[in-house]
N, C-alpha and C positions, 0 to 999 in steps of 0.2 A: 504493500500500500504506500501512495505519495501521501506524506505529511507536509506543511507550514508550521511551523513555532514562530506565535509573536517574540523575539526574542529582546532582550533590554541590555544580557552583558550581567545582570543581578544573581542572586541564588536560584532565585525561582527557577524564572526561566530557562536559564542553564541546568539547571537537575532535569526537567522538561527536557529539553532537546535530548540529553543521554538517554533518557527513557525512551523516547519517542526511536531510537538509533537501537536502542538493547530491545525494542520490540521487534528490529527487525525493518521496517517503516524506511522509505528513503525519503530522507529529513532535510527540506530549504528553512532556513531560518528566515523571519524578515524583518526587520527593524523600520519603522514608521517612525519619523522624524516631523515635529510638531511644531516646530521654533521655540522647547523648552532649553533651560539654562542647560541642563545637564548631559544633553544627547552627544555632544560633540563626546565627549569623556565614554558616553555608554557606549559608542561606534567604537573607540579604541580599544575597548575593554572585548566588545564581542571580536574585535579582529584579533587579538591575542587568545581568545578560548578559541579559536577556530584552527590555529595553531599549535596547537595543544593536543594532546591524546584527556579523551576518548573522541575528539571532532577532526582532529588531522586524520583524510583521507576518506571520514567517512561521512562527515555532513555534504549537504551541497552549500555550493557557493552563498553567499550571503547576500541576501536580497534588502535593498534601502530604498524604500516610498516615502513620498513625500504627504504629509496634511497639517495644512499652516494653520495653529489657532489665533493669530494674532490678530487676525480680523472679529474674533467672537472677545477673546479672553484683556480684559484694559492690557495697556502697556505698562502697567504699574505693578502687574497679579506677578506673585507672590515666585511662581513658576515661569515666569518668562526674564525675570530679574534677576532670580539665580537665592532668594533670600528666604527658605522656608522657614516654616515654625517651628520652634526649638524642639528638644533631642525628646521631650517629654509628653509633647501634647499628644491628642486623642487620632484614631485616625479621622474621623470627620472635619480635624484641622489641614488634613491636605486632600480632600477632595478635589477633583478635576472634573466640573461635570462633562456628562460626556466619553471621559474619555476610552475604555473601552467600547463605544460604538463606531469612534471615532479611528481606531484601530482596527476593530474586525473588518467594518466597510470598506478601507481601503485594501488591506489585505485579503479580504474574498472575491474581490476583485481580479485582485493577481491572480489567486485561486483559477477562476473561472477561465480566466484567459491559457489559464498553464496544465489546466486540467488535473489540479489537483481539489482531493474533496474529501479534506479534513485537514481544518482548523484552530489550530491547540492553544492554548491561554493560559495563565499558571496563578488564577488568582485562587487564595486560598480561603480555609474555613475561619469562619468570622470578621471576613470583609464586611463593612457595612454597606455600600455603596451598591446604588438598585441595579449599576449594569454590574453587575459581579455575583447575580445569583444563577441558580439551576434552571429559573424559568426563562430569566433574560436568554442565557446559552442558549434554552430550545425555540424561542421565536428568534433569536437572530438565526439559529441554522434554519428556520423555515421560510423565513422575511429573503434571506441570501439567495438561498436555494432557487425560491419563484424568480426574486429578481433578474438572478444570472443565467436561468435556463439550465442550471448544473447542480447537481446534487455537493453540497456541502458540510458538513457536519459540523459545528463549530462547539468544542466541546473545551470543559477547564475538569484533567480530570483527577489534579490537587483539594479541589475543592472541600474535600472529607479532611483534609490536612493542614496541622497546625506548619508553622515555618521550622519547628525546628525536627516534624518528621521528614518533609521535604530535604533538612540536612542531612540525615541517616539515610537518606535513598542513595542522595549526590553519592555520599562516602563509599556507599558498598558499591555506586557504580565509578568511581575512581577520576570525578569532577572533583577540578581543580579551582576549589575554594578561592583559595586565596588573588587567582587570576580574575575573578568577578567583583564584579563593581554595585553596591546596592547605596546610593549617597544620592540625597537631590541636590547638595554644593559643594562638586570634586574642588580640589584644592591643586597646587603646583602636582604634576607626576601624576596627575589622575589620584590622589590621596581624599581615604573618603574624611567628610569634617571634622566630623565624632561630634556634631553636634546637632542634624537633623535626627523624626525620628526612625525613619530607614536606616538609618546606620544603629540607631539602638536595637533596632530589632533583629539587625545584625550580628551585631555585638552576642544579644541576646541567646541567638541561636546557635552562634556558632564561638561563644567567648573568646571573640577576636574582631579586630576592625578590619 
């Protein structure tokens, strides 16, 4: 089976692409670039795991589309400035509305065009956020599907999964942690802040920056 991994360069979705690759699956990664602060850093980051075992040799090339928020989101927000909310807050404090729809559509797009039909996502259990549920996944695979004329499946299938079992999967599949990038304000070297709270939950997971 052809797979897509929205892929970001973070834990998630890099545990995600292995899986997607140890199931057998031939796995294009895509990265969708929004005009937030942090993409440049996550493009870096995914071109180093790509380089890497368990993805040298066996992923496909890495696919980057474009969808500018800067027409919806002020020029001031919070994610296009580079300044998020400190290490502590809630996740309702970095909401995007949007933004997974705003990713799937583009990417099932590609989909349709490359004849690939299934669409992987790595958001996990107890997101809050309404495009980040099991119902959301099954009207976009149907909403995709009619639109493109091509069966797609667009599924997150982390979702039962806290972040730090996602880290026991990475590990027993021989993802290279510490090459991955989960920060919304990289620093010099691509260095994550330590002071968003993506890096805390990184920290969290994996008792390391």
């Amino acid at each position: 089976m052809r797979s897509a991994v929205l892929a970001s360069g973070g834990v998630d979705s890099t545990v995600l692409l292995a899986e997607e690759l140890h199931a057998g699956h031939v796995v294009t990664p895509i990265h969708v670039r929004s005009g937030l602060a942090w993409e440049d850093a996550e493009h870096r980051a995914l071109r180093r795991l790509l380089t890497a075992p368990p993805f040298l040799g066996t992923a496909r090339p890495l696919v980057t589309v474009s969808s500018p928020v800067q027409d919806i989101y002020p020029a001031d927000h919070w994610a296009i400035t580079g300044t998020p909310p400190g290490l502590h807050t809630p996740d309702a404090a970095v909401y995007l509305e949007g933004r997974n729809l705003m990713l799937i559509a583009k990417a099932a797009i590609w989909c349709g065009r490359h004849g690939v039909s299934r669409l992987v996502i790595a958001s996990l259990a107890g997101n809050p956020f309404p495009d980040a549920t099991a119902e959301f996944f099954a009207a976009a695979s149907t909403a995709v599907s009619i639109g493109l004329a091509h069966p797609i499946d667009v599924t997150a299938p982390f979702l039962p999964l806290s972040k730090a079992g996602v880290v026991a999967r990475g590990r027993a599949l021989g993802v290279p942690m510490e090459l991955t990038l989960s920060c919304m304000n990289p620093g010099p070297g691509d260095a994550h802040c330590r002071a968003c709270s993506k890096c805390r939950e990184r920290h969290d997971a994996l008792s390391s920056w």
